[in-house]
C-alpha positions as CSV (number, residue, x, y, z in Angstrom):
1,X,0.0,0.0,0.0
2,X,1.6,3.3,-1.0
3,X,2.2,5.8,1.9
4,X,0.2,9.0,2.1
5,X,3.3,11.0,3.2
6,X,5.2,9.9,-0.2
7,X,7.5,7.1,1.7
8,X,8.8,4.1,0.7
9,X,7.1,1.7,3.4
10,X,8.9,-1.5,4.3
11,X,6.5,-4.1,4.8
12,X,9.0,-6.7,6.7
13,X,11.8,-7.1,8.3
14,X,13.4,-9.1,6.9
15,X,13.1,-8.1,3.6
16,X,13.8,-4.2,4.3
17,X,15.8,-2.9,1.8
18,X,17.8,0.3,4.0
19,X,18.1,-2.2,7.1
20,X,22.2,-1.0,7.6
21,X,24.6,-2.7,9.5
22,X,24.9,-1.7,13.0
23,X,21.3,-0.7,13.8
24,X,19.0,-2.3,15.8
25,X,17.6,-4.3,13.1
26,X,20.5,-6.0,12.3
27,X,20.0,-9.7,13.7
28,X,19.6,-12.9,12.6
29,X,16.8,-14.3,10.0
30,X,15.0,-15.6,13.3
31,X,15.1,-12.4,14.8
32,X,13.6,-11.0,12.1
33,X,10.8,-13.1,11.8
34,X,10.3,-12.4,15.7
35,X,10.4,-9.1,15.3
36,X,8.0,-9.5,12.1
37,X,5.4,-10.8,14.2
38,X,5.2,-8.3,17.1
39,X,5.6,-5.1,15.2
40,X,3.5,-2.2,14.2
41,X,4.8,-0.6,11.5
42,X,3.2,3.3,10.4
43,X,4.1,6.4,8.5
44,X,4.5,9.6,10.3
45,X,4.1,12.8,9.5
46,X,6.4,15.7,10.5
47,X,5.8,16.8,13.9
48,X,4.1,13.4,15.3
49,X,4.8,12.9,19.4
50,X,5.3,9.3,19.6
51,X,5.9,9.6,23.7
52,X,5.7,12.6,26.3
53,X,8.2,12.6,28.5
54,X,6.7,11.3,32.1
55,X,4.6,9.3,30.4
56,X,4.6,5.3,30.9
57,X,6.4,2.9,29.1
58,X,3.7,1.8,26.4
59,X,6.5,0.2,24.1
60,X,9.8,1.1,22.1
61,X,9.7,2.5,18.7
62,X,12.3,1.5,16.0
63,X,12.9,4.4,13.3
64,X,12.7,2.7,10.0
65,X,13.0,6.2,8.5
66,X,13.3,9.9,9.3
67,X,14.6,11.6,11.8
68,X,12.9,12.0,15.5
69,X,14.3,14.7,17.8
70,X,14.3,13.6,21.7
71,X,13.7,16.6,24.2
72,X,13.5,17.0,28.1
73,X,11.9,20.4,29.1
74,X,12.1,22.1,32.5
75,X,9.4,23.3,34.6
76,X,9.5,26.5,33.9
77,X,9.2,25.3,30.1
78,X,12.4,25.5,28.3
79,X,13.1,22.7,26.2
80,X,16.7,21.0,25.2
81,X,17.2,18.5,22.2
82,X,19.4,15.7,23.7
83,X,20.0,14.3,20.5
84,X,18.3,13.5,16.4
85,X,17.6,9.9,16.1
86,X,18.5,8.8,13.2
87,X,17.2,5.0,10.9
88,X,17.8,2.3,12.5
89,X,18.1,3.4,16.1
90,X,15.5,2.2,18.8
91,X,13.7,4.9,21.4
92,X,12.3,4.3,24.3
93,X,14.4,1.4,25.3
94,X,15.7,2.3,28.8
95,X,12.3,3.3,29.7
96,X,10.7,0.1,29.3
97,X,13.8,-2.1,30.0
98,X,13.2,-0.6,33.5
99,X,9.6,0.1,33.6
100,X,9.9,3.7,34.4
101,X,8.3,6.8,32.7
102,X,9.9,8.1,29.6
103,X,12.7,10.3,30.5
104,X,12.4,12.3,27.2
105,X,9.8,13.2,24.6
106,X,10.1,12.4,21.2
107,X,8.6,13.9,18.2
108,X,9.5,13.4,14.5
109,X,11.2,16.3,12.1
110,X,10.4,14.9,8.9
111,X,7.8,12.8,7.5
112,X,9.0,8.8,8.2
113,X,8.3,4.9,9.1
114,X,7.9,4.2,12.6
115,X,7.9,0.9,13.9
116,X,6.6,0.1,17.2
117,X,6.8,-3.2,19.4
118,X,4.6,-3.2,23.0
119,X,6.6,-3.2,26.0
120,X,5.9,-6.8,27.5
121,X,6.6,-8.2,23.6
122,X,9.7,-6.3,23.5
123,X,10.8,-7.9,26.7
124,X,10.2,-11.6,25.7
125,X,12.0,-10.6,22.0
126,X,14.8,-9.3,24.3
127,X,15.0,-13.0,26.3
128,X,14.5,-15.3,23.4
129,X,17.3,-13.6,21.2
130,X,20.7,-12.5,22.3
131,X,21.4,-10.9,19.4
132,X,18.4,-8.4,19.7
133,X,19.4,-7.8,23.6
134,X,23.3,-7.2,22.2
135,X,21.7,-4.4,20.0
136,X,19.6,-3.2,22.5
137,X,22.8,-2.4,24.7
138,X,24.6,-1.3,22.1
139,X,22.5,1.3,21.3
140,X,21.9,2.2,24.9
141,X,26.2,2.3,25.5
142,X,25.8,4.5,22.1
143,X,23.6,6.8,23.7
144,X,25.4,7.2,26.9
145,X,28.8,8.6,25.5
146,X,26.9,10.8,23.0
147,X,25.3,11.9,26.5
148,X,28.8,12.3,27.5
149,X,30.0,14.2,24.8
150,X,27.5,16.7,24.6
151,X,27.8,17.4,28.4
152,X,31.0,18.1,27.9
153,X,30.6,20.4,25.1
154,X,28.0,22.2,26.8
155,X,29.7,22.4,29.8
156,X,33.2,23.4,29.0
157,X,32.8,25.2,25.8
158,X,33.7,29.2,26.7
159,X,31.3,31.0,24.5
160,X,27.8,30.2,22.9
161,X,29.5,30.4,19.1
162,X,32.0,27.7,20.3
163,X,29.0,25.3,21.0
164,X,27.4,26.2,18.2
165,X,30.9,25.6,15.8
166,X,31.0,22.5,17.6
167,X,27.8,21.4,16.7
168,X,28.2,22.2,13.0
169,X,31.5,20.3,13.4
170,X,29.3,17.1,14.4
171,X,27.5,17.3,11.7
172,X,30.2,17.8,9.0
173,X,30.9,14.1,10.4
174,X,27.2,12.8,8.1
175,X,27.7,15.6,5.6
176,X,28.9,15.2,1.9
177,X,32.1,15.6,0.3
178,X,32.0,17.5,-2.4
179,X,34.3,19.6,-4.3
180,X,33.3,23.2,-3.0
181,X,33.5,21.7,0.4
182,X,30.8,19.5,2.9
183,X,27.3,20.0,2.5
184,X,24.7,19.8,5.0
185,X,21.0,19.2,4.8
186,X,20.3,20.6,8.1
187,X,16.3,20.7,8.8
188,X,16.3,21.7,12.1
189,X,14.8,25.6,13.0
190,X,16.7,28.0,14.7
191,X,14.6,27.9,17.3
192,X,15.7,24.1,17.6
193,X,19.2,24.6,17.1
194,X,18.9,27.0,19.6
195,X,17.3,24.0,22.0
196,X,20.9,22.2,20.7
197,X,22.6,24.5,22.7
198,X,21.0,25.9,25.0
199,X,20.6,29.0,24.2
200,X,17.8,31.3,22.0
201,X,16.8,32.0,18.6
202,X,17.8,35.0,17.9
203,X,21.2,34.2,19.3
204,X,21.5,31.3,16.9
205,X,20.3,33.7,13.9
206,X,22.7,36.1,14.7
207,X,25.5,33.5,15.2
208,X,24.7,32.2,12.0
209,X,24.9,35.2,10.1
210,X,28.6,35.8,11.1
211,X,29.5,32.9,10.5
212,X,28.6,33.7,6.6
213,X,29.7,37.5,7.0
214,X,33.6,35.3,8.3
215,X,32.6,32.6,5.0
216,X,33.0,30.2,7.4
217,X,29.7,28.4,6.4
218,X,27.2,29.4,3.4
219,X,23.7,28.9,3.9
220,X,20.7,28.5,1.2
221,X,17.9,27.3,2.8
222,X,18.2,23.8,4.4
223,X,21.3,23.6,2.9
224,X,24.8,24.5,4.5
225,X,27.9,24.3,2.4
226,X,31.1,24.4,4.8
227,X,34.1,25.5,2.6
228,X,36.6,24.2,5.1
229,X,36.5,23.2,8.4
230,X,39.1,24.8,9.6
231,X,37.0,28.1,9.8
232,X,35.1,26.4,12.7
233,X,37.7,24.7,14.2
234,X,39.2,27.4,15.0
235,X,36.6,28.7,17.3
236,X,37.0,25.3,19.0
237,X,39.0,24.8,22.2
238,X,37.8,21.8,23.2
């Protein structure tokens, strides 16, 4: 059945076609076919809340495709982007590993498949197969030092243009080669950038717009072309 939201839908496991090596979907034939029989697979539109953050464990959800941003937000209402999940990582793990509330939210950026497996299935899935229970930690360990890393960057990075040269740098690391220099597809707002690093819109606006007035980075659209890193590693001390 074709998708309403012009995706590609993978109808099984084990016969998806962008299932990469590494994610969580990367197990054995019998795997799979567990898997196969205890998922719900659906497209999403932009800006779908698959879980609230406080909200009980219904179930982890396995990004087929897309990209799903994962928040925590104070009391007083200021949000913070942890980190983008990206195809083939699993959300909502910890939570219902431990039976405890979601510590985040999670809501998607751009139109994708989301795959979703109740929480007591998951569990049994996890048991029966040690190869789905090795991914499962391996994307939780994965998750942990990028925790690490962005604590640290937050927290020992001496100005607001340093963290956000940082995160620019980050994302050179997925960006493409090409012969005027790396080129980013970068569909996060300002306003979400911003909720990167911790800091507001119109700081992030402003930051961005020197960085083109230095040619450090140009920017049409969604699209940032990064002539040489070197411009941003040099605002980089850490």
């Amino acid at each position: 059945m074709p998708s309403p939201y012009n995706l590609t839908m993978q109808q099984h496991c084990s016969t998806c076609t962008i299932r990469k090596e590494g994610s969580f979907c990367d197990t054995s034939s019998a795997t799979l076919a567990e898997q196969d029989s205890i998922k719900y697979s659906a497209p999403y539109p932009k800006g779908s809340v698959l879980f609230v953050e406080g909200e009980d464990p219904r179930g982890v959800f396995v990004l087929c495709s897309g990209r799903v941003k994962l928040t925590t937000s104070s009391s007083e209402g200021k949000t913070l982007i942890v980190r983008i999940a990206e195809p083939g990582d699993i959300i909502g793990v910890s939570a219902s590993i431990l039976n405890r509330p979601y510590e985040l939210s999670a809501e998607t950026i751009e139109p994708g498949q989301v795959t979703f497996m109740r929480r007591d299935h998951f569990i049994r899935m996890l048991q029966a197969h040690g190869d789905a229970s090795m991914r499962a930690s391996q994307q939780l360990a994965s998750a942990y030092q990028m925790a690490q890393r962005e604590i640290r960057s937050l927290g020992l990075a001496q100005t607001t243009s340093e963290k956000l040269a940082k995160l620019i740098l980050d994302w050179c690391n997925k960006g493409e080669q090409t012969a005027k220099g790396i080129r980013l597809k970068v569909l996060l707002t300002h306003e979400e950038i911003a909720q990167m690093i911790g800091t507001t819109r119109e700081t992030v606006t402003r930051l961005l717009s020197d960085f083109k007035r230095r040619k450090v980075i140009e920017v049409k659209g969604s699209t940032y072309l990064i002539p040489s890193a070197d411009g941003l590693l040099s605002m980089v001390t850490i």
